[in-house]
C-alpha positions in Angstrom: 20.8 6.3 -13.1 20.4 4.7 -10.0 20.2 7.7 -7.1 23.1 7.7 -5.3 21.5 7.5 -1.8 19.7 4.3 -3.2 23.0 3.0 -3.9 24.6 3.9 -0.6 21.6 2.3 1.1 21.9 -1.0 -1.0 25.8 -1.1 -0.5 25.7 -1.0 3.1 23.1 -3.8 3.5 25.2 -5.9 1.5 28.1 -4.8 3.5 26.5 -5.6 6.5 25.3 -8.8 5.4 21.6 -8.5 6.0 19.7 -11.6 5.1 17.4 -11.8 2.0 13.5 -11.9 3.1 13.2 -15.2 1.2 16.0 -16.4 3.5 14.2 -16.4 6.8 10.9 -17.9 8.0 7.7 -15.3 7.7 8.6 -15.1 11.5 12.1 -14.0 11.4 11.3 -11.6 8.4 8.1 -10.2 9.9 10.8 -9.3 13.3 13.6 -7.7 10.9 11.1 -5.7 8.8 9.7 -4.0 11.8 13.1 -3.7 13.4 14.3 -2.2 10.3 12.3 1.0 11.0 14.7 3.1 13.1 17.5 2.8 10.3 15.4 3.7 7.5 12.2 5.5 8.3 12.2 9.6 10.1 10.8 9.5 13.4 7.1 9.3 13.7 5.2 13.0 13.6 3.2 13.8 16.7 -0.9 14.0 15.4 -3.6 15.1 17.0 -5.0 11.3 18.3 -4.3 7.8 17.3 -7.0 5.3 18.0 -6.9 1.6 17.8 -10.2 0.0 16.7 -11.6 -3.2 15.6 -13.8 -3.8 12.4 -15.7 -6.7 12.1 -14.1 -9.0 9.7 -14.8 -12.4 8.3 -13.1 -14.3 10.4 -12.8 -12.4 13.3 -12.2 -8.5 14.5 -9.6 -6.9 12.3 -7.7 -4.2 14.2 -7.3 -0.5 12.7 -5.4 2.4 13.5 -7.1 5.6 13.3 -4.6 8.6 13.1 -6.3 12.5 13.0 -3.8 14.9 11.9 -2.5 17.4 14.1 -4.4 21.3 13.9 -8.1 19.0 13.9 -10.6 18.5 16.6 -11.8 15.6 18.2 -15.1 16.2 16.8 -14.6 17.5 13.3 -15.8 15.5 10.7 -12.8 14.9 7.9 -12.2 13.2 4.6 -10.3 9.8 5.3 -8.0 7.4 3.6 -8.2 3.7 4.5 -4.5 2.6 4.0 -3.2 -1.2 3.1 0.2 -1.7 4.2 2.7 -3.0 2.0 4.6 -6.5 2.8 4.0 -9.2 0.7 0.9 -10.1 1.9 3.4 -11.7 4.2 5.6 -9.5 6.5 4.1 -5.7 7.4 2.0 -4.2 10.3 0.4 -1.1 12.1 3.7 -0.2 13.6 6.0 -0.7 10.5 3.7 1.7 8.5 3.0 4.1 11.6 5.2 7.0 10.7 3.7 6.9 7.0 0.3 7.1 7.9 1.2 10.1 10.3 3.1 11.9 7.4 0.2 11.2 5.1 -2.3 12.5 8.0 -0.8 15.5 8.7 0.3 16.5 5.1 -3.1 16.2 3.6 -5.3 16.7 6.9 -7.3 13.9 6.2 -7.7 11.0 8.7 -6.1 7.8 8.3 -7.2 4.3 9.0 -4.7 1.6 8.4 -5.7 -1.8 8.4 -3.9 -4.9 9.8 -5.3 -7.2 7.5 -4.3 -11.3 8.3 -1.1 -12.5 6.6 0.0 -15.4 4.8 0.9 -18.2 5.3 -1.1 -18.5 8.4 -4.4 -17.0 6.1 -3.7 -17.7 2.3 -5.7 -15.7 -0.5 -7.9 -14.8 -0.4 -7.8 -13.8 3.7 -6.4 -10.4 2.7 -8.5 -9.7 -0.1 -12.1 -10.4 2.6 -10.3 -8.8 5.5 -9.6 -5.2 3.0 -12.8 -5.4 1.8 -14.4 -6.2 5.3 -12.7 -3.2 6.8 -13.1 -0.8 4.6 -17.3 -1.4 4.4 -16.8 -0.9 8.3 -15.3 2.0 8.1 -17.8 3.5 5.9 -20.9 2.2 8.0 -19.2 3.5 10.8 -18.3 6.8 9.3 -20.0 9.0 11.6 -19.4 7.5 14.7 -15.9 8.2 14.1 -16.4 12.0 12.7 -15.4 10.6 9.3 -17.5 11.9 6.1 -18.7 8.6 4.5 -19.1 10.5 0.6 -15.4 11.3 0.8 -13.2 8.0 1.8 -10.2 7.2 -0.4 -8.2 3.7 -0.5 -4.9 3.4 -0.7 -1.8 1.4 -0.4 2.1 0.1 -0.9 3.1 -2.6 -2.9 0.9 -6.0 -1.3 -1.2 -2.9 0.3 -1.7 -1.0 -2.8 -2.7 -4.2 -4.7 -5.8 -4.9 -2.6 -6.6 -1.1 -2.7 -7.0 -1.5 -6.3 -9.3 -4.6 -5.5 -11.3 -2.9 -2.8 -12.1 -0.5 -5.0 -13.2 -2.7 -7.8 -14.9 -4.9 -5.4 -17.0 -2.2 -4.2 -17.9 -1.1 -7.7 -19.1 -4.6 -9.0 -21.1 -4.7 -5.6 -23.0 -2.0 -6.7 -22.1 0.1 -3.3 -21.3 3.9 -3.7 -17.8 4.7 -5.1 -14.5 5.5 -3.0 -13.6 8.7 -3.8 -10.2 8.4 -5.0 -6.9 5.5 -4.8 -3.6 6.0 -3.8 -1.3 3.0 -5.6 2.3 3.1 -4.5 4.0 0.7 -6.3 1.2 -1.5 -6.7 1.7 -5.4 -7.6 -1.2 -6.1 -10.0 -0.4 -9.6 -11.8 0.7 -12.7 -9.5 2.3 -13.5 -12.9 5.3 -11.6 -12.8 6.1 -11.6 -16.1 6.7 -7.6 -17.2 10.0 -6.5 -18.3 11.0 -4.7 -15.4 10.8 -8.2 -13.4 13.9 -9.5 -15.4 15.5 -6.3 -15.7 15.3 -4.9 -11.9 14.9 -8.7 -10.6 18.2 -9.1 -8.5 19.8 -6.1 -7.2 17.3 -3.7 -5.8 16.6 -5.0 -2.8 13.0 -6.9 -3.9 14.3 -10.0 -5.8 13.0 -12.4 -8.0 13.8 -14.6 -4.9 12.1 -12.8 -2.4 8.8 -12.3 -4.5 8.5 -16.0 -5.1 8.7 -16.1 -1.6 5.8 -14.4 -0.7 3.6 -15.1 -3.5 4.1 -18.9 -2.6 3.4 -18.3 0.7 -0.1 -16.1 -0.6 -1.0 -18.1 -3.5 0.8 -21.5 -3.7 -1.8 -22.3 -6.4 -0.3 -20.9 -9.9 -4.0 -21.3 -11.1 -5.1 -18.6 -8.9 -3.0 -16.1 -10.3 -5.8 -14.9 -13.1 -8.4 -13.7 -10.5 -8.0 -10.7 -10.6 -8.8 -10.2 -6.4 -5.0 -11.4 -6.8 -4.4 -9.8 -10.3 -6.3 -6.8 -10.5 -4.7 -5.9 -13.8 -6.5 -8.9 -15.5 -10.2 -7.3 -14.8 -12.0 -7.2 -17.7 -13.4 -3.9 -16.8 -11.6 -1.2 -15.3 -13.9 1.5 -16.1 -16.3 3.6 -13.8 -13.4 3.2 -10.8 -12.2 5.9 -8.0 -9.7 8.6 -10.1 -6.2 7.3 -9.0 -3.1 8.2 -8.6 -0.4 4.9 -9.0 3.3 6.0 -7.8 6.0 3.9 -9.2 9.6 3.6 -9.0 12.3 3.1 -12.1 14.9 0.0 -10.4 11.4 -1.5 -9.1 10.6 -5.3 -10.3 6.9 -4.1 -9.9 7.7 -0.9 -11.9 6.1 -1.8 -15.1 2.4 -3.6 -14.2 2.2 -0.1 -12.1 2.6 1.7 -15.0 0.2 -0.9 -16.9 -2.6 -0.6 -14.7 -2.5 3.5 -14.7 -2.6 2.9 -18.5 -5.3 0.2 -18.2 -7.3 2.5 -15.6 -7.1 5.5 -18.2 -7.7 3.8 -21.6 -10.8 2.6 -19.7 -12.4 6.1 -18.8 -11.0 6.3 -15.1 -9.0 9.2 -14.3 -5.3 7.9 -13.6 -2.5 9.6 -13.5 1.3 8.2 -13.1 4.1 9.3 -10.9 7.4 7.6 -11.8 10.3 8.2 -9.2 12.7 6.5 -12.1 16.2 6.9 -9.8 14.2 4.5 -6.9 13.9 1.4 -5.4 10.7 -0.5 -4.4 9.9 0.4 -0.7 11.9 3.8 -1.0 8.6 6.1 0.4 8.8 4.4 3.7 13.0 4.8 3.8 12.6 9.1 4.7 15.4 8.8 6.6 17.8 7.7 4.4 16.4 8.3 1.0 15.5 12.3 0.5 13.3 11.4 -2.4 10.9 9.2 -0.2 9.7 12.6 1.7 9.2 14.3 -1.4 7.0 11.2 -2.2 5.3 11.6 0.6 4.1 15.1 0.3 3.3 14.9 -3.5 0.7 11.5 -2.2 -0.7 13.7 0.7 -1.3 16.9 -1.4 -2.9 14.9 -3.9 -4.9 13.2 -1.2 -5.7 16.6 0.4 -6.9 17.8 -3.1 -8.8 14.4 -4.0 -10.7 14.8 -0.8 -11.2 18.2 -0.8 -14.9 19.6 -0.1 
């Protein structure tokens, strides 16, 4: 039941002989991802103003990207999403999830602030984990300096991204600091152990192998033992009540499709408001693949009008 377009896509890279991730240095893979974006992704939507700022972060400035959506002014204050990109904790950037924070921007008219978090292997876990956490506090304590309402900021995510979403959002709750308003989980991994159904049964042949996810976990956590924290594992919290409503979008040939679906069960049977979006025909990655893949755009407007409903005054 795999969509035809998804096929297509996965026939011609083969065709073409692109290498697997877990075949090239975090270098090389960082260069192909982000080259990757004019086959796969729509062009990026004009907005009203992009903005490139710096949060203070653990270890140094962390820059963000702050997108306003197009029909807003410079000095209306808006509802905002802080976005996580996806990439293995390993691979990803401002520029390789550009066009989806635009499309997410304009389609909910919310601001967006995406976060270039450091990567592995140069910054192991938890570097991502202090560097989300930092930058989303900053954004809050900065809220109205940058016309952003501080009682209605959302997190969200894809894949590496949408896992520390679901961590910022606990994090801030066991802090004892006010609530995000909402997450958006887009194939989110939530257990470094890798061990659901869907792992051995959509493991090699949907673009995000077995191979490739040993590849960046090793790179993020080469320490097995560090799996069960749950800044890496957010699944294995003890307590997943009294967190942000979310909505956790998952795709049916994904490896991660099944601790998605977990956690939005997890999140629920706890008291949190979760609801689960299964795109069963798709592969991981597909919302960013517009171009290519019809379904991602219908993705993409079902996340922003739930964002534009979540945020809504």
């Amino acid at each position: 039941m795999l969509h035809p377009q998804a096929r297509a896509l996965l026939a011609l890279i083969a065709e073409r002989g692109v290498p697997p991730t877990h075949t090239l240095s975090p270098q090389e893979a960082r260069a192909v991802y982000r080259d990757r974006r004019g086959f796969t992704q729509p062009a990026p939507p004009p907005v009203a103003s992009v903005q490139s700022l710096q949060a203070e972060g653990p270890q140094g400035p962390i820059p963000l990207r702050l997108y306003r959506p197009l029909g807003t002014m410079a000095d209306q204050v808006l509802p905002a999403l802080v976005y996580y990109h996806g990439g293995g904790w390993v691979i990803g950037d401002l520029d390789t999830h550009d066009t989806l924070c635009r499309e997410l921007a304009n389609g909910s008219g919310c601001a967006v602030v995406s976060v270039d978090y450091r990567l592995a292997p140069e910054h192991r876990f938890p570097a991502a984990v202090d560097d989300a956490i930092a930058a989303a506090r900053w954004v809050r304590r900065e809220a109205a300096a940058l016309k952003l309402d501080a009682e209605r900021i959302a997190v969200g995510g894809d894949s590496a991204g949408g896992n520390l979403a679901a961590v910022v959002a606990i994090a801030a709750r066991d802090a004892g600091e006010p609530p995000f308003a909402w997450q958006l989980l887009i194939y989110p991994a939530t257990d470094q152990h890798r061990t659901a159904p869907s792992h051995e049964r959509n493991g090699q042949g949907y673009l995000l192998t077995r191979d490739t996810m040993d590849y960046f976990t090793g790179h993020y956590i080469p320490d097995a033992r560090l799996y069960a924290d749950w800044r890496a594992s957010p699944l294995l919290h003890p307590d997943l009540s009294r967190l942000p409503p979310a909505l956790v979008l998952t795709a049916g040939y994904d490896p991660l499709r099944d601790e998605g679906l977990a956690y939005a069960q997890k999140l629920s049977e706890a008291g949190t408001r979760a609801t689960h979006l299964s795109f069963e025909r798709q592969i991981h990655g597909f919302i960013l693949m517009g171009k290519v893949l019809a379904e991602a755009n219908d993705a993409v407007r079902l996340c922003a009008a739930a964002l534009r409903d979540a945020l809504a005054a």
